[in-house]
ZALOZA-877914 format. One record per residue (C-alpha): x negated, y negated, z negated; residue in three letters. Coordinates in steps of 0.05 Angstrom, whole numbers, plus 5000, padded with zeros to 4 digits. Layout:
N
<xx->X | yy->Y | zz->Z | type->Ala>
...
This chain:
401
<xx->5000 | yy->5000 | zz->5000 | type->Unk>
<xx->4969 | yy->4938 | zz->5015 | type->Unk>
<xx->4986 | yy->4871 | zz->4987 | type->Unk>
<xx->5034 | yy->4848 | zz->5027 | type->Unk>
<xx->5071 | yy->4904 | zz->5018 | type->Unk>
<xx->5061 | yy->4903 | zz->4943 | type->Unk>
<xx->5099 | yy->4829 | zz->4951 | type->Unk>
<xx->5157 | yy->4856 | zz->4992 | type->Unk>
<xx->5164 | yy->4907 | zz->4925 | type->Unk>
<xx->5174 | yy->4850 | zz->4880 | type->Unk>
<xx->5220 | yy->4813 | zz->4919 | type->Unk>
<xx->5262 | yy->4875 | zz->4919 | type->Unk>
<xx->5260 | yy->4885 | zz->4842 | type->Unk>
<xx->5269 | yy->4815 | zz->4834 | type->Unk>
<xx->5334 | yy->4821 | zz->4868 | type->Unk>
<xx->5357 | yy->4885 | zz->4840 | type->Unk>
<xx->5353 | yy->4848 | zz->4774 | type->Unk>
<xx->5398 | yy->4793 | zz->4802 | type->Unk>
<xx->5442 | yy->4835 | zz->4823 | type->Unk>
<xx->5446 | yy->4870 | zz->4758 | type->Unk>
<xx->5464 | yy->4813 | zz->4724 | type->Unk>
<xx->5517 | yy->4793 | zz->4768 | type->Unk>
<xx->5550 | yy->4869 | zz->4757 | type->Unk>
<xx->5547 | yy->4852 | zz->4684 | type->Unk>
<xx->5573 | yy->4783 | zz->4684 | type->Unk>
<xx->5631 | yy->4809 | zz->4727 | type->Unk>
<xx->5645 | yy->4866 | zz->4676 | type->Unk>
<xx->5641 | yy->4818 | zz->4612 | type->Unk>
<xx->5683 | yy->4768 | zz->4641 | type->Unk>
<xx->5742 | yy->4813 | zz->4643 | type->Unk>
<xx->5799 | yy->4761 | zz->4673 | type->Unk>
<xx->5777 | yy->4730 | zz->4756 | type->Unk>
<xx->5765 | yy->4656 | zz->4744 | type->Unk>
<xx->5826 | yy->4605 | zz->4767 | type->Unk>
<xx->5825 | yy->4542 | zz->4810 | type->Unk>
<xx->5815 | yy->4476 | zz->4771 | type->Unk>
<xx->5894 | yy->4448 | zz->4760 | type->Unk>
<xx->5901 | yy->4387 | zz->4807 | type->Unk>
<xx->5892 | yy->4321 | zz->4784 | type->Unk>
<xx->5840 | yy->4337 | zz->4748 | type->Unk>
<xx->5775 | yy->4293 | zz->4751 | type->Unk>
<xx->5715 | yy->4315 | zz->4796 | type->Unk>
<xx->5662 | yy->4312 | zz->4752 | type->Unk>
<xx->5599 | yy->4279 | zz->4806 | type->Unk>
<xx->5537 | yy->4327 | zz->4758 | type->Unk>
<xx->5562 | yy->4399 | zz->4741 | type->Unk>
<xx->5499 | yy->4430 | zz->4691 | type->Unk>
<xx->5509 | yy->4507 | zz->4680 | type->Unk>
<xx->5456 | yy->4569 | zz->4673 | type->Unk>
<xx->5508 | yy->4602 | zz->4732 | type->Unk>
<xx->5564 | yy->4600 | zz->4775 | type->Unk>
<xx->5607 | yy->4643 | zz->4811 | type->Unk>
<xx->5647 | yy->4650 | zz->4869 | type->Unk>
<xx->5705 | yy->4697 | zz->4868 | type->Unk>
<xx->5756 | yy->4729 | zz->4919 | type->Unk>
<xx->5830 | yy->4729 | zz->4910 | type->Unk>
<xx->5824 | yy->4785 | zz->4885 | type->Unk>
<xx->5777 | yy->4768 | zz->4839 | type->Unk>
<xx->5712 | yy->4798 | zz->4854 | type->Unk>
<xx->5654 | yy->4762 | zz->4857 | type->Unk>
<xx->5626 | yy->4740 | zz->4931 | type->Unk>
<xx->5575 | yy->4693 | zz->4905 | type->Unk>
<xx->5534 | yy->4675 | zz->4845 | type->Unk>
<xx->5478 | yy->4625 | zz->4831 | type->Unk>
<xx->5450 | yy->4642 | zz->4762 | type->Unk>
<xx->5384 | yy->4642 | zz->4725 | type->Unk>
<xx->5347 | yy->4715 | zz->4734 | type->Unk>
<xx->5291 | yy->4750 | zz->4698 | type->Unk>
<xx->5232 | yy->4692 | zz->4672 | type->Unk>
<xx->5294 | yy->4644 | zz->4695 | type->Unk>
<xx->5279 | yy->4645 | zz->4764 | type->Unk>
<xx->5331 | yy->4618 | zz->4807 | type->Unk>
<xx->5367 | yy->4658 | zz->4852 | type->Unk>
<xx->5434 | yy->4661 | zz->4905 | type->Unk>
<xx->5468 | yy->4723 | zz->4916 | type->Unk>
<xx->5526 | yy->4739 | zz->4973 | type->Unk>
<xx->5559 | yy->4785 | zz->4964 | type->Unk>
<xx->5607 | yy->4831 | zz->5013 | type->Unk>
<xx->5682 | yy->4850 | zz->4993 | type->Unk>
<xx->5667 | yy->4918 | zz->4968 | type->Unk>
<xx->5624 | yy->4878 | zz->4914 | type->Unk>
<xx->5555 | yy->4895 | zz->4952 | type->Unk>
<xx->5499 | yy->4837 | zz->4947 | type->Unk>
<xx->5484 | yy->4829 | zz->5016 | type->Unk>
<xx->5444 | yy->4764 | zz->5021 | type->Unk>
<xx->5397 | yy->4746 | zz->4970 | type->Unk>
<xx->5351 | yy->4683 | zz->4957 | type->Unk>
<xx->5311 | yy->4681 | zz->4896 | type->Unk>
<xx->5243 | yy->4641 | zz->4876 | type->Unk>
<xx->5199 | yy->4688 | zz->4846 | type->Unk>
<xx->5160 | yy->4677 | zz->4776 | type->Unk>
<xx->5096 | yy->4645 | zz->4828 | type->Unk>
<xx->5148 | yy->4595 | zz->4854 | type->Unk>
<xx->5147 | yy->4637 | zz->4924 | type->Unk>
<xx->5214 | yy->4628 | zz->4961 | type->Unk>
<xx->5245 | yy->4698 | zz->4979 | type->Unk>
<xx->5306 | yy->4708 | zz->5022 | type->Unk>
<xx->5328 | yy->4781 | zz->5020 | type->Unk>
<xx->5385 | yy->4819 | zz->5077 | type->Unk>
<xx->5420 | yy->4888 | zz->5049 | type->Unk>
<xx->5460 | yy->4937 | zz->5071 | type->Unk>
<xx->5528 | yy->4966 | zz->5063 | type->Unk>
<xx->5497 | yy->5012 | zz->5008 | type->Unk>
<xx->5467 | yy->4945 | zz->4981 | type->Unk>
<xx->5397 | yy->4971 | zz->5003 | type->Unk>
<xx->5338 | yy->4917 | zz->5020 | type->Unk>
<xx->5333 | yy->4920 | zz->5094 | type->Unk>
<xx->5299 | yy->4850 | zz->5118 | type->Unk>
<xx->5262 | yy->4801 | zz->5080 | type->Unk>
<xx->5232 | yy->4740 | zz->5087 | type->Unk>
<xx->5184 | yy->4710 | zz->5033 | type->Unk>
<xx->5123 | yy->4647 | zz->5027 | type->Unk>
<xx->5067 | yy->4683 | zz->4996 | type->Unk>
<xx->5034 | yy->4634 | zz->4944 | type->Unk>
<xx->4982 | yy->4619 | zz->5004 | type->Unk>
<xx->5038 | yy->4590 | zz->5045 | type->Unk>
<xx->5030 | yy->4639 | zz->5097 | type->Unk>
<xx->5105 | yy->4658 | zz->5119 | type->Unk>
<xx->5127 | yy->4736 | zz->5116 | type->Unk>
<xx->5187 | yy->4771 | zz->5147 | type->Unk>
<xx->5185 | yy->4852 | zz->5129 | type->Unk>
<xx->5241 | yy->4905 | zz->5149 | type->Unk>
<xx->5256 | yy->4962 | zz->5118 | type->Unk>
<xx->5287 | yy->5029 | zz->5132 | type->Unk>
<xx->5340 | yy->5055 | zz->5084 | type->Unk>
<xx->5282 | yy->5091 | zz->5039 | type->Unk>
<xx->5260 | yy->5019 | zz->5024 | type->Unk>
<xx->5198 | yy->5033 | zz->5059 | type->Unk>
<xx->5169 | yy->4973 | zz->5101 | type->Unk>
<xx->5169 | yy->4993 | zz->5174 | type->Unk>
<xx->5161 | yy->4923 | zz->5208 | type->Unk>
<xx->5123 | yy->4867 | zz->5183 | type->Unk>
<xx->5103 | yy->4797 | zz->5211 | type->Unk>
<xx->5070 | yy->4747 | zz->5183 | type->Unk>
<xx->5016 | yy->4679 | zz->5190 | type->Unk>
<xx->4957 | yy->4688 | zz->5170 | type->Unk>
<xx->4925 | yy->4630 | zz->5125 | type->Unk>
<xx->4895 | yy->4601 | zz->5180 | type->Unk>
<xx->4957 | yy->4603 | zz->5224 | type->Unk>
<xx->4940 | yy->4664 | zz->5265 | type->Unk>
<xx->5006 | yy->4710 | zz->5271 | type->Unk>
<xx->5008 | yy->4788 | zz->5251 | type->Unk>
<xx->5056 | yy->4845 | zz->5265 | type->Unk>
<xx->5041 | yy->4902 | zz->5233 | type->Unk>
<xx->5080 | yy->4977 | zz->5242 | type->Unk>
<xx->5079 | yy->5026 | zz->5189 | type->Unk>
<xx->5102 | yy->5104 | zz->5180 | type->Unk>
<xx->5159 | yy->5131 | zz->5136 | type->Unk>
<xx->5100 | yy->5146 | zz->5090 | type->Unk>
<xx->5085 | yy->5071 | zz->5093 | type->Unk>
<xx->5026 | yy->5079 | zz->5127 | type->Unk>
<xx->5010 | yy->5023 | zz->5171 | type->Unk>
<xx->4997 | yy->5062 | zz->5241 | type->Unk>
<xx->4995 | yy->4986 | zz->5295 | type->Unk>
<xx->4972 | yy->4921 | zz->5284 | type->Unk>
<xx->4986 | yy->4863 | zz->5339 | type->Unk>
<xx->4946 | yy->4798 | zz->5318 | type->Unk>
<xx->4919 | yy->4733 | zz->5349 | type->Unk>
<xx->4855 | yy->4715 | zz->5313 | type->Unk>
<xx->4832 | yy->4650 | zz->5303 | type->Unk>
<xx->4808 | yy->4632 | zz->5365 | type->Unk>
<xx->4875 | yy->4650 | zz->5397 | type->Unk>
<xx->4838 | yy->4726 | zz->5425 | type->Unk>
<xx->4893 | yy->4776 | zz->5421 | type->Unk>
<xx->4880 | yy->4852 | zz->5385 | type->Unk>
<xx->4912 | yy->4916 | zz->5381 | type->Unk>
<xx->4896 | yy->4969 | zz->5325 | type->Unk>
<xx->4925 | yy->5035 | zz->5322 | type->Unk>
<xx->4920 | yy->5084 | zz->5260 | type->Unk>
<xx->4928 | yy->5154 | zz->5247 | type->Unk>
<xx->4971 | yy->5187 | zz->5191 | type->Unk>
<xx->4925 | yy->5175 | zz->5140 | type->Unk>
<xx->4913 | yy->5096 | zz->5160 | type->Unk>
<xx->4840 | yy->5108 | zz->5183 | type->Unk>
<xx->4838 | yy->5065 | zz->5248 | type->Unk>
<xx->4834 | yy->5097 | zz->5316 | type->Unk>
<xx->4835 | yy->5052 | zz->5370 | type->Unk>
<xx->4817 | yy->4975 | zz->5370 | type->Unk>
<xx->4834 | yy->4937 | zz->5440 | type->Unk>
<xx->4814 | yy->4865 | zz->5440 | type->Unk>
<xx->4803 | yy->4813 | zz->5487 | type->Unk>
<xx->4752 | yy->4751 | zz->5457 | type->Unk>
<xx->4718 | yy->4699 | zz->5503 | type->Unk>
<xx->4660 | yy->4743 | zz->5513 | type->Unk>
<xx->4703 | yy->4805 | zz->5549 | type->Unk>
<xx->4767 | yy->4851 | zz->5533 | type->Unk>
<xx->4743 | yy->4913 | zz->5501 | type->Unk>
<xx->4765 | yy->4979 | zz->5475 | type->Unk>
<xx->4749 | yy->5022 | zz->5414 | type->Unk>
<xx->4766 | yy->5099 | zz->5396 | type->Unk>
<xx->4742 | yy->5115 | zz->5327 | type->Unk>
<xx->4736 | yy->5186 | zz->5301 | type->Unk>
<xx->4761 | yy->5210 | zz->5234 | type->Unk>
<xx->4713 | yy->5175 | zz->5202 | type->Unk>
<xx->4725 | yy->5114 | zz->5222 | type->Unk>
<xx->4663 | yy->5105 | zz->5265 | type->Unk>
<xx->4661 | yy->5075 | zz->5328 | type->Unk>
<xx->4652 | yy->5137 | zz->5385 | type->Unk>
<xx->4680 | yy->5108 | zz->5450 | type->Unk>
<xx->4675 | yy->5031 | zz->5476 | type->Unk>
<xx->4693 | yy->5014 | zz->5545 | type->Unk>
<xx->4694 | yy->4932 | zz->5560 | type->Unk>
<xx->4673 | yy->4885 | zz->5616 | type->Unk>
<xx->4610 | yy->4840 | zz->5602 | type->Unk>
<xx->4604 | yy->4768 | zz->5603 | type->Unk>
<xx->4587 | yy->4769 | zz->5677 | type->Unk>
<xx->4647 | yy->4814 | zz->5694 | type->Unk>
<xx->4611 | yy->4881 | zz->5693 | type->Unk>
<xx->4648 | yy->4933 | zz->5663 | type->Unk>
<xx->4614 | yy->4988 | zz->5619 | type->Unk>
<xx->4628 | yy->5047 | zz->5584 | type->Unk>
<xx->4593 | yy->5069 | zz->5517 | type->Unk>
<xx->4592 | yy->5142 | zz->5477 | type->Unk>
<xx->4568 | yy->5144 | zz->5410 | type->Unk>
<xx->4550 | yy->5212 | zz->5367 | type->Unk>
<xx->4576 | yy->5215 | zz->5298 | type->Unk>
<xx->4527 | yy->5172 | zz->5274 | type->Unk>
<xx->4552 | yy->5118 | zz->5320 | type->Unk>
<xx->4489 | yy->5112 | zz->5362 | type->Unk>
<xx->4500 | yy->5111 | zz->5431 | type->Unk>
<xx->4486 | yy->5165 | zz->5475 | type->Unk>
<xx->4520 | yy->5160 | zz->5541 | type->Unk>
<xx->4526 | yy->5092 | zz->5581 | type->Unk>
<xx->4570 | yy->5085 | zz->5651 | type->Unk>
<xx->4559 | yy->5011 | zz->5673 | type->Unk>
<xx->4561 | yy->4970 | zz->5739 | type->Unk>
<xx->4508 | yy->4926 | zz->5745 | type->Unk>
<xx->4520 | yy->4848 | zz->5763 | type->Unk>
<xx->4511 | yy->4868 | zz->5840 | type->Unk>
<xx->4559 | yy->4930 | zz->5834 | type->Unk>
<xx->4518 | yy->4988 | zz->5831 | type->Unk>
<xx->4541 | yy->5036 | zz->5787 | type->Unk>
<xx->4490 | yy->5062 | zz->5733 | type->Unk>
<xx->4490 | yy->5122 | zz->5680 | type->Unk>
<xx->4440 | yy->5136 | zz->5622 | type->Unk>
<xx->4442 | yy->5185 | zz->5566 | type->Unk>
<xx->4397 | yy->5164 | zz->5503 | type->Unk>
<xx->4367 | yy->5223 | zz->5455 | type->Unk>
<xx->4388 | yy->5213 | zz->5380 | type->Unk>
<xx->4329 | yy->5166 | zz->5374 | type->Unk>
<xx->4361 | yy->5116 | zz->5424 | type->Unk>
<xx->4303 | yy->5127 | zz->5473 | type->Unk>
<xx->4336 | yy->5133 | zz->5547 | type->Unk>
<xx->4328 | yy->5211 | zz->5565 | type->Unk>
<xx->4355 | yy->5215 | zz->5641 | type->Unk>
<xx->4390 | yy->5158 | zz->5682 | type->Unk>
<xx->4427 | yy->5166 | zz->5745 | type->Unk>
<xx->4446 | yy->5107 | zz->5798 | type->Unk>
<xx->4438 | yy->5072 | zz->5861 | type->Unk>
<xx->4412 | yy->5022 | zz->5894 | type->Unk>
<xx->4433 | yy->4958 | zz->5931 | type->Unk>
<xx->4431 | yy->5003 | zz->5992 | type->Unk>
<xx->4464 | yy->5057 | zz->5962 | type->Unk>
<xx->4415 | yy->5107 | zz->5953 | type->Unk>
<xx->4420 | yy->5139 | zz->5896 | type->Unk>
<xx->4360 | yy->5158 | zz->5841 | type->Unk>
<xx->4353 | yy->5208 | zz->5787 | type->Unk>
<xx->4300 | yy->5181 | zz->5735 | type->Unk>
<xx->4279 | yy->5229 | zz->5673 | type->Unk>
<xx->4241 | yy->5203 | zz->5612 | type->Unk>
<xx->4201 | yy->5234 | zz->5563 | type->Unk>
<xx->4213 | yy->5216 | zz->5479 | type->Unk>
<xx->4152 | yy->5163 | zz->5491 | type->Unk>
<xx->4199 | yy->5130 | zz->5544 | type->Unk>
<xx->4161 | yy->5141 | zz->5594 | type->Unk>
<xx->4182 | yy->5163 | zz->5670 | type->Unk>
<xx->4160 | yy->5235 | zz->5684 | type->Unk>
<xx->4211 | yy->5255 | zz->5741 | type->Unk>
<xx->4244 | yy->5205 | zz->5789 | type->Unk>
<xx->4291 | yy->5237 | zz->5849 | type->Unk>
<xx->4315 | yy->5176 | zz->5892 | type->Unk>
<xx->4350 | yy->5197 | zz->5959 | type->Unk>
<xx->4330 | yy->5133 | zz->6018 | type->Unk>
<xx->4365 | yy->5122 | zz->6074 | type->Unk>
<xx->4306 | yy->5160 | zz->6121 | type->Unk>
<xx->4254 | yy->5179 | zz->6066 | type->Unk>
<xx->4285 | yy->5227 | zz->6005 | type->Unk>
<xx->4226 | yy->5228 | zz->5953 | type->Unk>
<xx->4210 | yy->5264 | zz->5892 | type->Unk>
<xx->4152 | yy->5238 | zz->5837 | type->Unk>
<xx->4124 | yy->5275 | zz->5775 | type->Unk>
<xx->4084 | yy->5234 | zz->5726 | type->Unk>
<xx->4038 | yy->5247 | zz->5674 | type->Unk>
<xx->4052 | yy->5230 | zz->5591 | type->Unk>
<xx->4024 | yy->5167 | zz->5614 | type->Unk>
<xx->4067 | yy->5150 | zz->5666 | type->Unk>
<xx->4022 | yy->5154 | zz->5717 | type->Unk>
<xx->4046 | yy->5192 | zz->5784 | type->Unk>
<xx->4017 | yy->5265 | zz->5793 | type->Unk>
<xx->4059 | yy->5281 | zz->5845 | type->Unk>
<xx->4100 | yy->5246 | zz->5896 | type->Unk>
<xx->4144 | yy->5290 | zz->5954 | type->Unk>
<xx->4166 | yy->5250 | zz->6013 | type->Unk>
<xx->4217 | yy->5289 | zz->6062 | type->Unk>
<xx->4179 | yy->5243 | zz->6112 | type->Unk>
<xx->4111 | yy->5223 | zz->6089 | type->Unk>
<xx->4092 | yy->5295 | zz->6056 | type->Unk>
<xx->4062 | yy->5315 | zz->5985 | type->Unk>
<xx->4016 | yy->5273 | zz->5949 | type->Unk>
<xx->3976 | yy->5308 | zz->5888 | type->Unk>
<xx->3937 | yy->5263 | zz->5847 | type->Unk>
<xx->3880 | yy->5283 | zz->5799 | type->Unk>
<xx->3879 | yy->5255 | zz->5723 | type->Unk>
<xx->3844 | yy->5192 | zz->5711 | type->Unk>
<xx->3850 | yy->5171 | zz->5785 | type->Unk>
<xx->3790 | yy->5215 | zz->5803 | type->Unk>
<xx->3830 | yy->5228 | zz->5872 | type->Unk>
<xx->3897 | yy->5255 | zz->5911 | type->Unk>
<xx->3917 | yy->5303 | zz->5958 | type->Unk>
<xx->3964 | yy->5292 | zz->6011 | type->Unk>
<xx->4003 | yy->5337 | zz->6048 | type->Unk>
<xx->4032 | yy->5308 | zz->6104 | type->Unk>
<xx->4079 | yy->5326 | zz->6166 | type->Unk>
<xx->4102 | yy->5294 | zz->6229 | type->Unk>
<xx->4137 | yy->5308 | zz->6285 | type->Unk>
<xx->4072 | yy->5330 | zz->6325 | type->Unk>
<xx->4020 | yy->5336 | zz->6265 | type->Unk>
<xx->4012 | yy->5373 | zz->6201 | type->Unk>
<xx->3958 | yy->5345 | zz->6155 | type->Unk>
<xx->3918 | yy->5358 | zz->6098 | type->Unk>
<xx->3880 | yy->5298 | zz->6067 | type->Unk>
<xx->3836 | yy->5289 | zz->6003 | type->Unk>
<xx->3818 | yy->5221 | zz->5971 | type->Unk>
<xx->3777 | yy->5188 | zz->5919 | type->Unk>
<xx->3798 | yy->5154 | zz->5872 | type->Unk>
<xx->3796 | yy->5085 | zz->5905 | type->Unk>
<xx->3849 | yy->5115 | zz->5955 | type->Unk>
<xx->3791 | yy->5127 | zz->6013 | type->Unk>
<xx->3793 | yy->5191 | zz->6048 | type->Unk>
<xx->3746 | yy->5243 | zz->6033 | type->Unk>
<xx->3772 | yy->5303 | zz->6074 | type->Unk>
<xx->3827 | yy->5316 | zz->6126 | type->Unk>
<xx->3843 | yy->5381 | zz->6149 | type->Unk>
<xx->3901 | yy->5365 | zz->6204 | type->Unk>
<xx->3934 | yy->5402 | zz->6258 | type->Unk>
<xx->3957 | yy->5348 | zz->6314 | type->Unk>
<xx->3982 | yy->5377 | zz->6385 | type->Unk>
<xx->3960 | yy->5460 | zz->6361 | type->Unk>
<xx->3893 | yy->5426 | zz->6358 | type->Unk>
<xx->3863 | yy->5438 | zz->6288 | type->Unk>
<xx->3798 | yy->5392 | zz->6256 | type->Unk>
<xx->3767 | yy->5387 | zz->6200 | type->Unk>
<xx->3737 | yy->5314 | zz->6179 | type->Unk>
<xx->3691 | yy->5292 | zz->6119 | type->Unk>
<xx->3676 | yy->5219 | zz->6094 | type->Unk>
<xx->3630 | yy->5192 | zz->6053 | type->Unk>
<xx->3647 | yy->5144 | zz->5993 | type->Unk>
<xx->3649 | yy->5088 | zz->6044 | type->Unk>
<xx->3702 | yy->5117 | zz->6082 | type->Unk>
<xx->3641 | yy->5129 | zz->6138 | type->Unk>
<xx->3658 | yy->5201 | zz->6182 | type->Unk>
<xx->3606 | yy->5247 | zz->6155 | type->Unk>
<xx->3627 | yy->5310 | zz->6195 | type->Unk>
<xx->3684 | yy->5335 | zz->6241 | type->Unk>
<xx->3694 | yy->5404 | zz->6251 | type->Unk>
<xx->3738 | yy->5415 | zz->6306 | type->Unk>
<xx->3772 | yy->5464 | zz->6366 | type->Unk>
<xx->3793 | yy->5433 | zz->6431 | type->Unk>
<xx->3850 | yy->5442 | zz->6470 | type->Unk>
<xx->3814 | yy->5492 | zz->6513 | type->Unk>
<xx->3794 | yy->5528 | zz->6459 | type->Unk>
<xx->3720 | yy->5512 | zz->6448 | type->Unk>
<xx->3704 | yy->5497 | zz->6370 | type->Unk>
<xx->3648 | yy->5448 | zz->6351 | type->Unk>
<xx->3614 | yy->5408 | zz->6290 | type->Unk>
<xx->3593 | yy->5340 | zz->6294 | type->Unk>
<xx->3555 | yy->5311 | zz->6238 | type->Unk>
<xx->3546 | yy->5235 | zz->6229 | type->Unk>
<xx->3490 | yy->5189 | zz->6203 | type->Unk>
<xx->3509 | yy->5128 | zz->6140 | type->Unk>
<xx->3528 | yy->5086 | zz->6192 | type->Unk>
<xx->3578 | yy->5133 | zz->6226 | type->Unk>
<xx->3537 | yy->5147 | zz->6290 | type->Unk>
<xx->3535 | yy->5215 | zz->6310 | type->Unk>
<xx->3476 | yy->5254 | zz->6307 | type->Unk>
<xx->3484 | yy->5334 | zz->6315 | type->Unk>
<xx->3528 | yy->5367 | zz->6353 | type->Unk>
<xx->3538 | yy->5445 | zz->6347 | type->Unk>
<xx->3590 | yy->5483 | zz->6397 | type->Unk>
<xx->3607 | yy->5525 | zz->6449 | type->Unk>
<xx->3622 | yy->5497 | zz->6519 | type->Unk>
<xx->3649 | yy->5550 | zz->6573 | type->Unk>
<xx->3637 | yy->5610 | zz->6523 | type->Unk>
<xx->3552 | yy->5580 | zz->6517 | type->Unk>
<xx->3525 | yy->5555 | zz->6449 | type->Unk>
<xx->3511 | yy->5477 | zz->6453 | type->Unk>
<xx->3461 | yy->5438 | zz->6402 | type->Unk>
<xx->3452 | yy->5368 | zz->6413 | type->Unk>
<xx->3421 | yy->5316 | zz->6364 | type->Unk>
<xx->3424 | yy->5233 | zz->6384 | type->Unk>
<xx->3368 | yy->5187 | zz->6365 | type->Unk>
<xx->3383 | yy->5128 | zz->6316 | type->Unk>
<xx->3396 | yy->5092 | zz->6377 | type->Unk>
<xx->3448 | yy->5138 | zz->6411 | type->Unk>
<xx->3398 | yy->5174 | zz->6448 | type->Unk>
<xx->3397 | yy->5243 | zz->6463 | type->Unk>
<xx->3325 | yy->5268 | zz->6431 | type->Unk>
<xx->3346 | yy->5343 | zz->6443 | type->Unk>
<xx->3394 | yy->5386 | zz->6473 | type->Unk>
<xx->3403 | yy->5462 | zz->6492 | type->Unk>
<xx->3413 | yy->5492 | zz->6529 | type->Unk>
């Protein structure tokens, strides 16, 4: 029972005293009261503790009397006797205007509390509030619903700043569901038995709207958004908080899978572009280890950026490549045309050596000076071993046969 409802109990016994002194004043009175013989002066001041207003018949209709701590009080009353309209002033000096009945039962009633906010309650015929509104001190307005247990189960309100709200409650008065819409965005809360906040789905300042799930601890674990330019995003958080796995696209629409480890950093990221589906591992560091293009091929890279391997394919070429860590190649093993070679670099990206077989077949080595000239040649030309070596000026200094 709150304290509203604790008020809405005194009015009633307030006025079930009234009305008990009215039964008793109408029992000790014995004979019905006569009309004043004419000619008799109106007196202009009549003082009394009570007065009464009877029928023909003689019962009473109406009575303004003195009730318990002499609090004033008007009661109406209908021809069976029944007090049907009451208005009283409590002991605080709170107005109360109270509706009955045909079984003279409280059903409606309207009080000041001693704040000044106004209160109008009704009641079902177990005298059990069931509707209440009221003002707030600061002028904000309140309807609450309750149960037959008089449990309050929805509250309608306006708070201050004029922002509507809607609670609902379960059977034991433990709120459920809070929908609210203040300056900054309409919202909506589901609670759990506990009372703690499991489920909020709004719309941001900026007109994004976003879902949110919490565990039973109310930390947030699952997140459905749209992003300011209308992508759509999801992330799911460990108990921690740390972001574990988000899905969501891009301006273009492609759409990304991104997996974190408890440090928060990226070790898996799927992202499916327009011409170019890729795939990239990283390390605990969030460095990339490996990175699968549909288009570009497989990159490998080696801790501590000693190097990579790429594997590449193309419509007329399959490769093979190894790099240093500065991102020069070091080695390319490549297929281009049913033409395999074999080519080595030095650490200034310089050709070293390229081992090759030609289209008709012949294989051959060429080696290469620190300046990338070539200086050996080993092969076979028409089915005949062929050694040549070149000067440092591009000259042939010996060949065989």
């Amino acid at each position: 029972m709150n304290a509203r409802q604790f008020r809405i109990l005194i009015v009633l016994t307030v006025v079930s005293g009234f009305l008990g002194g009215a039964v008793s004043n109408l029992l000790l009175r014995g004979a019905p009261a006569t009309a004043q013989t004419a000619g008799v002066g109106v007196q202009e001041v009549v003082r009394a503790k009570s007065f009464e207003l009877v029928d023909a018949q003689g019962k009473l209709r109406a009575m303004l009397t003195l009730g318990p701590n002499d609090s004033p009080g008007l009661v109406l009353s209908d021809a069976t006797g029944k007090g049907r309209a009451m208005l009283v002033i409590l002991a605080d000096g709170s107005p109360a205007l109270m509706l009955n009945d045909a079984a003279g039962r409280g059903r409606a009633t309207l009080s000041v509390e001693p704040d000044d906010s106004p209160v109008l309650a009704l009641l079902d015929a177990a005298a059990k509030t069931r509707t209440q509104l009221s003002l707030l001190a600061d002028g904000s307005p309140v309807l609450g619903l309750y149960d037959a247990a008089g449990k309050e189960r929805a509250e309608l309100g306006l708070d201050a700043d004029g922002s509507p709200n809607l609670v609902l409650a379960d059977a034991a008065g433990e709120t459920r569901v809070g929908l609210g819409a203040p300056a900054e965005g309409p919202g909506l809360a589901l609670t759990d038995t506990g009372g703690q906040k499991r489920i909020l789905l709004g719309i941001t300042p900026d007109d994004s709207p976003n879902l949110l799930m919490a565990d039973a601890a109310g930390k947030p674990r699952a997140s459905l958004f749209l992003r300011a330019d209308g992508n759509p995003s999801l992330c799911l958080d460990d108990a921690a908080g740390e972001t574990r796995a988000a899905l969501d696209t891009t301006a273009d629409g492609s759409p990304g899978l991104a997996l974190y480890d408890a440090g928060g950093h990226g070790r898996v990221l799927v992202r499916l572009l327009p011409d170019d589906p890729f795939l990239a591992l990283s390390d605990g560091e969030g460095k990339p280890r490996v990175m699968l293009h549909a288009e570009k091929g497989l990159n490998l890279y080696a801790p501590a950026d000693r190097g990579q391997l790429v594997l590449s394919a193309e419509a007329e070429s399959l490769g093979l490549s190894l790099l240093d860590g500065e991102g020069g190649p070091r080695a390319s093993l490549c297929m281009m045309k049913d033409v395999p070679s074999l080519n080595l670099w030095d650490a200034k990206g310089k050709s070293s050596a390229l081992l090759a077989v030609s289209q008709a077949g012949s294989p051959g080595l060429k080696l290469y000076d620190a300046e990338g000239q070539g200086r050996a040649r080993l092969g076979l030309a028409q089915g005949q071993p062929l050694l040549v070596f070149w000067g440092a000026d591009g000259k042939v200094s010996y060949g065989a046969p």
